[in-house]
C-alpha positions as CSV (number, residue, x, y, z in Angstrom):
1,X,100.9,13.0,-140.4
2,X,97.8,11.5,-142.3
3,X,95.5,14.2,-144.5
4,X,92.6,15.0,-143.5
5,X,90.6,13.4,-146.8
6,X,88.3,15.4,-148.8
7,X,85.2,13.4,-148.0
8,X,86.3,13.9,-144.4
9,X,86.8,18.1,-145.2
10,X,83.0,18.2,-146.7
11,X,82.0,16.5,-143.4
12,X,83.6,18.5,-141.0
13,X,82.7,21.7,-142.8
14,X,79.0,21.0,-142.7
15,X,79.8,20.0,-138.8
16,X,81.6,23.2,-138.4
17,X,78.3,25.5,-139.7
18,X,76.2,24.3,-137.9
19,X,78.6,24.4,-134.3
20,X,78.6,28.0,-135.9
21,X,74.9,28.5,-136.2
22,X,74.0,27.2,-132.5
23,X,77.3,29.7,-131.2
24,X,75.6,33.0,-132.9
25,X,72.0,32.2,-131.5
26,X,70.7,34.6,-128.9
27,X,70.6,32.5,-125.9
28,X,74.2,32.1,-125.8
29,X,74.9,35.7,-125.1
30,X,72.7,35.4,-122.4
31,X,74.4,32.5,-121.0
32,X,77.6,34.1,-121.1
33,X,76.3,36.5,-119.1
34,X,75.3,34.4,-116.6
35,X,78.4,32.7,-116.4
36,X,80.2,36.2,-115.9
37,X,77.8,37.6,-112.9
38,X,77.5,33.7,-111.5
39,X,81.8,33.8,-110.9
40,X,81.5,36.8,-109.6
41,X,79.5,36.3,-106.9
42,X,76.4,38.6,-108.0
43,X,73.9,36.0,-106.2
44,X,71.6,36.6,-108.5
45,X,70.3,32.7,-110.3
46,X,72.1,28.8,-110.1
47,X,73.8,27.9,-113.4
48,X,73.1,24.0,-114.8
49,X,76.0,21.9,-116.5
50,X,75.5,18.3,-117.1
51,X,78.8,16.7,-118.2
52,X,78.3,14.4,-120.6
53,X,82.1,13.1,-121.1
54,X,81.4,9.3,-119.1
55,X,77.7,8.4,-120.9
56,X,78.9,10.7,-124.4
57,X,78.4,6.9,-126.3
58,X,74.7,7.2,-125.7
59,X,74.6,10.3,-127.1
60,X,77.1,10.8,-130.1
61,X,76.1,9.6,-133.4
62,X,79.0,7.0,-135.2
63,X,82.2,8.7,-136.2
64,X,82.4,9.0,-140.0
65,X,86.0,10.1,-139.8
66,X,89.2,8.0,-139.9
67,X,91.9,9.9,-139.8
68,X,93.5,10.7,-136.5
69,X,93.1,15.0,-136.8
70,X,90.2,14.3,-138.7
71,X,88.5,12.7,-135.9
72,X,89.6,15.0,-133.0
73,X,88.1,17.3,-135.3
74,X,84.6,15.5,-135.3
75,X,84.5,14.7,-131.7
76,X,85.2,18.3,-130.4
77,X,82.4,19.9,-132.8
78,X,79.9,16.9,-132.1
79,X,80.3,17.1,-128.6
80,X,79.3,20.9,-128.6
81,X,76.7,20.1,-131.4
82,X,75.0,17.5,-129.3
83,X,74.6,18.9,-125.9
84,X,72.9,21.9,-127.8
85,X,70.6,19.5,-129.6
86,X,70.3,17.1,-126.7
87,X,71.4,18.3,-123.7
88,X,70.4,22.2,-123.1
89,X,72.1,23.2,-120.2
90,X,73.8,26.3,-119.5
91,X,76.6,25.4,-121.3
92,X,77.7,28.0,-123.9
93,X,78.2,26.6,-127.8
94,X,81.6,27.4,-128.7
95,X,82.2,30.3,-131.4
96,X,85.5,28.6,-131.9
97,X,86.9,24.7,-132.5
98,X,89.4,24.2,-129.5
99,X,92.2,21.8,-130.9
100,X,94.7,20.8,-127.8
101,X,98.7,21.2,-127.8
102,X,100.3,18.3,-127.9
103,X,102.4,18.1,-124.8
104,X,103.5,14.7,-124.3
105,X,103.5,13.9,-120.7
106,X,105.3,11.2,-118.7
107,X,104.3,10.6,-115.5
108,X,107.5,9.9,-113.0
109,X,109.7,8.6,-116.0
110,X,107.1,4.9,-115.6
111,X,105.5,2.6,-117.9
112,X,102.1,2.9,-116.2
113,X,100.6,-0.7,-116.3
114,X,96.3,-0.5,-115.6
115,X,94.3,-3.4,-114.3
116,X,90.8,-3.7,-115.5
117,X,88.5,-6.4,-114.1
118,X,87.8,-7.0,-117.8
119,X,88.6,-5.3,-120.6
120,X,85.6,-3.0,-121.3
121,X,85.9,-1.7,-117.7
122,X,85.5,1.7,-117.2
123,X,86.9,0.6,-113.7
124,X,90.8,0.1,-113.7
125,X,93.5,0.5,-111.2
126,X,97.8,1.2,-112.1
127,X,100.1,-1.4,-111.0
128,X,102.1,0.3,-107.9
129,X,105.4,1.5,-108.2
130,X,105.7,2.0,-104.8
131,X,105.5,-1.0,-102.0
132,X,107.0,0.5,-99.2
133,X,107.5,4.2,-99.1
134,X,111.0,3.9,-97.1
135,X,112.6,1.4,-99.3
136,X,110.9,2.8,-102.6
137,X,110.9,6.5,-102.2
138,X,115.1,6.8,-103.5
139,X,113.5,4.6,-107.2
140,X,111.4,7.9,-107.9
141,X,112.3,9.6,-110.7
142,X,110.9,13.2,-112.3
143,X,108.1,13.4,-114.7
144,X,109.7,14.4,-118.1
145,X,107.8,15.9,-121.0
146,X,108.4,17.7,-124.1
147,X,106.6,19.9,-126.9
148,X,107.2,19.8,-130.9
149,X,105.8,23.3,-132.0
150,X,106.5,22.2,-135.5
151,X,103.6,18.7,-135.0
152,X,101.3,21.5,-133.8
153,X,101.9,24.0,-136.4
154,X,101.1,21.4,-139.2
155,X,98.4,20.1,-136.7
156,X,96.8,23.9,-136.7
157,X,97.6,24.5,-140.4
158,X,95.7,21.6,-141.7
159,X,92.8,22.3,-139.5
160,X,92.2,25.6,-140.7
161,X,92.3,24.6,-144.0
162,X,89.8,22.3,-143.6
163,X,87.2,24.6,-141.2
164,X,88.8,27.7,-140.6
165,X,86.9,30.0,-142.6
166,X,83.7,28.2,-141.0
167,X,84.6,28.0,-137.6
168,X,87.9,29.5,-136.5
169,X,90.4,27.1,-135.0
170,X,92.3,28.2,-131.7
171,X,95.1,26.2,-129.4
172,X,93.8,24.9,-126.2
173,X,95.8,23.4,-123.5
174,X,94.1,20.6,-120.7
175,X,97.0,19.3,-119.8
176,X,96.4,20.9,-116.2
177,X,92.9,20.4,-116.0
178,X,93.2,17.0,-113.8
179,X,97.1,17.8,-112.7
180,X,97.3,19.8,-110.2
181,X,96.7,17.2,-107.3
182,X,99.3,15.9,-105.1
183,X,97.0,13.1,-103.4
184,X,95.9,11.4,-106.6
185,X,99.8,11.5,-108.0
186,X,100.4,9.3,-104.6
187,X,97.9,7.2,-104.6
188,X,98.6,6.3,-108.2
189,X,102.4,5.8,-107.0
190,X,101.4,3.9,-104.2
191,X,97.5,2.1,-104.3
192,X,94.7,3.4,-102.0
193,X,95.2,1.0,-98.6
194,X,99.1,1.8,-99.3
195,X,98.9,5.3,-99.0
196,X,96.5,5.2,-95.9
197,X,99.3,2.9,-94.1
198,X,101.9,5.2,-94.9
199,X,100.2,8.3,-93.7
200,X,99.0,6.8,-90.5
201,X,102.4,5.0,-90.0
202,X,105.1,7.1,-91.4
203,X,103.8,10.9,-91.7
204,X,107.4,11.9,-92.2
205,X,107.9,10.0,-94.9
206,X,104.8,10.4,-96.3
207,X,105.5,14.7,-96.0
208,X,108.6,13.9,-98.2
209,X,106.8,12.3,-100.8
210,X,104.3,14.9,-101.1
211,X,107.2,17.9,-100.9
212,X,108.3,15.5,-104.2
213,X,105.0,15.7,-105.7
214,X,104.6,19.5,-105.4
215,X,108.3,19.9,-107.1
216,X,107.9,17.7,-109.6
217,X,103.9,19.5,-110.5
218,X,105.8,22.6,-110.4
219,X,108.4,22.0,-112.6
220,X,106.0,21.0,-115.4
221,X,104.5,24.1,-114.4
222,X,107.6,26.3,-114.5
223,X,108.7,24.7,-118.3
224,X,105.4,25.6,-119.6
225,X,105.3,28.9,-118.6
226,X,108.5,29.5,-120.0
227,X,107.9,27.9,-123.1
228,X,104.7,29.5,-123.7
229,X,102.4,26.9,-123.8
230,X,99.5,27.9,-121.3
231,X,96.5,29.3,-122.3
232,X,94.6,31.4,-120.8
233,X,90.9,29.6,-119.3
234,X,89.1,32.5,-118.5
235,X,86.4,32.6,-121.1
236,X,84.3,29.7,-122.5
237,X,86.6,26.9,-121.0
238,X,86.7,23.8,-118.8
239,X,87.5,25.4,-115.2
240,X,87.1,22.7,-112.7
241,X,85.5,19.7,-111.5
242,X,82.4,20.5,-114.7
243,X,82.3,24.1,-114.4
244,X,83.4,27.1,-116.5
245,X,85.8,29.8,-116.6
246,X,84.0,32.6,-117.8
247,X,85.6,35.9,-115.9
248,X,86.9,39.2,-115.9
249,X,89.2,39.3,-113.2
250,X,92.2,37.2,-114.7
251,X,93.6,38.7,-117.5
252,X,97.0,37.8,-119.3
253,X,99.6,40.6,-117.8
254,X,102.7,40.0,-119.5
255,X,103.9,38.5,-123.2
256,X,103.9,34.5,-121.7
257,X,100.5,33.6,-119.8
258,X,101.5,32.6,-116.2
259,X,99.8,30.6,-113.5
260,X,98.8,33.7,-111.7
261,X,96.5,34.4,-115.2
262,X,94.5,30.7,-114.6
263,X,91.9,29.1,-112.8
264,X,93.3,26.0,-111.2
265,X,91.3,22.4,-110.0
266,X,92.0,20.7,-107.5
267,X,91.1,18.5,-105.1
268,X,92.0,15.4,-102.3
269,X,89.6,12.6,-103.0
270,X,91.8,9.9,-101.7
271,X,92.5,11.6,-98.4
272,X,88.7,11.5,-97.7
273,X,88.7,8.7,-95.3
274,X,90.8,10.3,-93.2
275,X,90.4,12.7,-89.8
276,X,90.5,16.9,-90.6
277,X,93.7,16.7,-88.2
278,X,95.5,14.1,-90.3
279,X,94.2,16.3,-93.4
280,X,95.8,19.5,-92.2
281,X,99.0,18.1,-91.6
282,X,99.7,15.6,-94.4
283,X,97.6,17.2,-97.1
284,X,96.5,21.0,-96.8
285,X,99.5,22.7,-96.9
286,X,100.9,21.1,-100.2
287,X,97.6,22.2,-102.0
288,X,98.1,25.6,-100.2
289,X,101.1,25.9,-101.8
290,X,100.3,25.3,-104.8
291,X,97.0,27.5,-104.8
292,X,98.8,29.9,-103.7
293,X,100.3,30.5,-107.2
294,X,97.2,30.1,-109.3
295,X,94.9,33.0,-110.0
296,X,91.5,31.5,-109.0
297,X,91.1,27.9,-107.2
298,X,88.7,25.6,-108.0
299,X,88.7,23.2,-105.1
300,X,86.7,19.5,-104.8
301,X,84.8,16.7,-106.5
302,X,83.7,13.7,-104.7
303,X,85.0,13.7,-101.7
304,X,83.0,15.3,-98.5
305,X,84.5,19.3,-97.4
306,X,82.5,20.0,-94.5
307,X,84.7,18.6,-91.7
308,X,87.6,20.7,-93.5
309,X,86.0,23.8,-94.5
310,X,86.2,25.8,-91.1
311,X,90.0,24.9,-90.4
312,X,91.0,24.4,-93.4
313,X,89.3,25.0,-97.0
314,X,88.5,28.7,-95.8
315,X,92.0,29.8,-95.7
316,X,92.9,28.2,-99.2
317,X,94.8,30.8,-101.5
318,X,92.3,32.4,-104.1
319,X,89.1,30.4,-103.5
320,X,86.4,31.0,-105.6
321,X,84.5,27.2,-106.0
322,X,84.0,24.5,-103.8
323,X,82.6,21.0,-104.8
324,X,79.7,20.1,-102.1
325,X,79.1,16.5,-103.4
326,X,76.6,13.8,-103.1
327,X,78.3,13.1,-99.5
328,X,78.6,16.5,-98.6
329,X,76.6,17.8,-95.1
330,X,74.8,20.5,-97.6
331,X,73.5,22.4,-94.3
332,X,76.8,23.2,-93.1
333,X,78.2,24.3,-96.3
334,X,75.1,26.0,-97.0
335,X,75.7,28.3,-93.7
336,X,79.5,28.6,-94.9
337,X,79.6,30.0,-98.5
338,X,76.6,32.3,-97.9
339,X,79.2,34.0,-95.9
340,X,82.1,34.3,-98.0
341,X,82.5,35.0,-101.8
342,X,83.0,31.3,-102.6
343,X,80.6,29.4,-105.2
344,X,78.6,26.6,-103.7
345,X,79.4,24.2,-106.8
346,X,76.6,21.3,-106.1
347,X,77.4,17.7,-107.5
348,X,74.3,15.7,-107.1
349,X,74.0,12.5,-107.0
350,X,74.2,10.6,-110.3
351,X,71.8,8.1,-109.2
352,X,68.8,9.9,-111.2
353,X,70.0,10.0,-114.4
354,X,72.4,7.2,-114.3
355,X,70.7,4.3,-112.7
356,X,67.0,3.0,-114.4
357,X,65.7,3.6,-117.4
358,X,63.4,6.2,-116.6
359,X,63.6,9.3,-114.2
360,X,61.8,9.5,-111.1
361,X,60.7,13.1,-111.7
362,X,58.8,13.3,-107.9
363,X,62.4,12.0,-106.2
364,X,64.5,14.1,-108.3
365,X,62.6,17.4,-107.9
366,X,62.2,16.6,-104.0
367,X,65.9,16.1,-104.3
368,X,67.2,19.6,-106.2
369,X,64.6,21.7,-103.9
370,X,66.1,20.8,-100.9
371,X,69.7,22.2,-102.3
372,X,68.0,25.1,-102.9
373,X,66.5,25.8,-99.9
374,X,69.6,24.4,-97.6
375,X,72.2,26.6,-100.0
376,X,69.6,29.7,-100.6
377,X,71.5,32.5,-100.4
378,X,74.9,30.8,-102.1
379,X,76.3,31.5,-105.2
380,X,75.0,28.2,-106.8
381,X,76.0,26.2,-109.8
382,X,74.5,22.7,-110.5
383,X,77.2,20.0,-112.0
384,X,76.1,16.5,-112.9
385,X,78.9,14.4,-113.6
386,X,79.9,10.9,-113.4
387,X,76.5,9.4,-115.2
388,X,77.8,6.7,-116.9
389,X,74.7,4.9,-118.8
390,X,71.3,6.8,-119.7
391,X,69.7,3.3,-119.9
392,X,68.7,3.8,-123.5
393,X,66.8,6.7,-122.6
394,X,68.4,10.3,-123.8
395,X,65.6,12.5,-123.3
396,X,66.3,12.0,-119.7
397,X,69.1,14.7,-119.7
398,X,66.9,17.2,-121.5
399,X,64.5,16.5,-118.6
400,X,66.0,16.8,-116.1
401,X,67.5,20.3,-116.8
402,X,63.9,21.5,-117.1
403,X,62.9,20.1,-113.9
404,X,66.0,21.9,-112.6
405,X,65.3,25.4,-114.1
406,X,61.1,25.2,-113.3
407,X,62.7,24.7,-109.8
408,X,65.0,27.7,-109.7
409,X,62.6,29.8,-111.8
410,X,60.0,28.8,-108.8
411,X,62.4,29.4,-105.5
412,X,63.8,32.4,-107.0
């Protein structure tokens, strides 16, 4: 494992102050309080996140690191550093630089070939490894995986050296953040159009593939619980589809944290074309299950809920978030969660920040009001994700937050 060098140390150290500065300023108490009384239903003001993961090039300045820690390092601190500086949502600056075990992971035992219609694509598909689900399903194989603790305590070792007494280091684990989803795991086996034919044409077999899916998802859960290697995401951590896991009701209960002590995502994108009936049978009772087993549920991104909230969604295991997207009816899931102790989690459209060079502040605020006044009552949390370009312009972000809060400060 490469050094960190000392020109890279001096670098990260400066990095590391001032991650350290922005995490001890007074507003970030105040956010975490926010956080707490927003997940736990106090209905008392809508949190904002914009998630600048897909657009970060516009934002982050050059790396000036080369070496492989060295630059997890960087990205991890200038990510929080930035969306202070730039950004100013309601995230909260880390007091801490999260540095990820490393799990390797493979997926079903395969070589996982993508397609790109050209190769700076954000766009990409995986080759199929299933054709037809009859012939194909015997070829599947588990996913194996496997954990060095010795690579990670080197890993942590060298890191504190280099920050630690500037900004402590701790173990984070997102290896379930995007993992717990039966329906994207098939229609990566499988292709989109595949899966559809298969679940309108052979429902049984299409029931044994997902009773696969949810064995094989919790088997990797099973070995990590027993190995140790979950962490618990109840504080400042990634909790779903852009939110945040700030909470007092899941705690760690025994020596080993357990499912039971997590926030889970999830959610069924690629069964969003198809009827609540087909949904219900084919889909909802293999996220049940697995809800079922987590301590707080996260549920949604893209896709539509309304036509499955009543029958379905509202009996889901340990609810506590649901993703009403750009092609969600907002009314009826406005009536819905003002109801029931479940966070009306609002992905706008990412049209306005992500599409022209310059925001149409009249459209926009037009836009946000009427989510207040359709969800008013909710438990609201704003999440803009999937903006991909700013178009050269990064004060939009910045902006657009305002315009959000002036809103919230005016309708509440």
């Amino acid at each position: 494992m490469d050094a960190i060098t000392p020109r890279e140390i001096q670098y990260l150290r400066e990095l590391a102050k001032r991650q350290m500065e922005y995490a001890h300023l007074p507003i970030m108490e105040e956010r975490k309080q926010l956080w707490y009384d927003h997940n736990a239903v106090m209905r008392k003001k809508p949190v904002v996140v914009i998630e600048e993961l897909s657009f970060q090039q516009d934002l982050l300045p050059p790396s000036q690191c080369e070496t492989p820690l060295a630059k997890e390092l960087e990205y991890t601190m200038q990510m929080a550093i930035v969306n202070h500086e730039m950004v100013g949502d309601d995230k909260v600056t880390p007091d801490f630089c999260r540095l990820n075990r490393a799990i390797e992971f493979r997926e079903f035992d395969e070589d996982w070939e993508t397609i790109r219609p050209a190769e700076e694509s954000i766009a990409y598909q995986y080759e199929p490894i299933i054709e037809d689900l009859e012939e194909d399903f015997p070829k599947l194989k588990p996913s194996v995986y496997r954990y060095d603790p010795e690579v990670d305590r080197i890993r942590m070792e060298m890191a504190q050296d280099a920050i630690g007494d500037c900004l402590p280091v701790v173990f984070g684990n997102s290896s379930l953040e995007w993992h717990v989803m039966p329906s994207n795991k098939a229609e990566k086996l499988m292709g989109l159009e595949t899966m559809l034919i298969e679940m309108a044409s052979n429902p049984d077999g299409y029931k044994q593939l997902m009773e696969f899916l949810v064995q094989d998802i919790q088997r990797f859960l099973d070995w990590q619980e027993a190995n140790g290697l979950l962490v618990m995401n109840n504080g400042n951590t990634y909790a779903g589809a852009g939110s945040y896991g700030f909470t007092n009701e899941l705690q760690q209960t025994g020596d080993k944290v357990v499912t039971q002590n997590l926030w889970v995502n999830m959610n069924s994108q690629e069964s969003s074309t198809i009827s609540p009936q087909m949904y219900g049978e084919l889909v909802f009772p293999y996220y049940k299950e697995l809800a079922s087993r987590f301590g707080l549920v996260y549920y949604g991104c893209c896709e539509p809920v309304d036509a499955i909230w009543e029958p379905y969604l509202s009996t889901l295991p340990n609810l506590r978030k649901v993703s009403c997207s750009a092609w969600c009816n907002e009314e009826i899931m406005g009536d819905a969660l003002r109801k029931v102790p479940v966070i009306y989690s609002r992905k706008p459209s990412p049209n306005f920040l992500g599409v022209g060079k310059d925001l149409d502040e009249e459209a926009f605020r037009d836009y946000i009001a009427h989510t207040l006044r359709v969800a008013k009552g909710c438990e609201i949390e704003f999440i803009f994700r999937d903006i991909y370009t700013l178009e050269g312009n990064q004060g939009k972000v910045k902006r657009a937050v305002q315009i959000v809060r002036d809103l919230i400060e005016t309708m509440y």
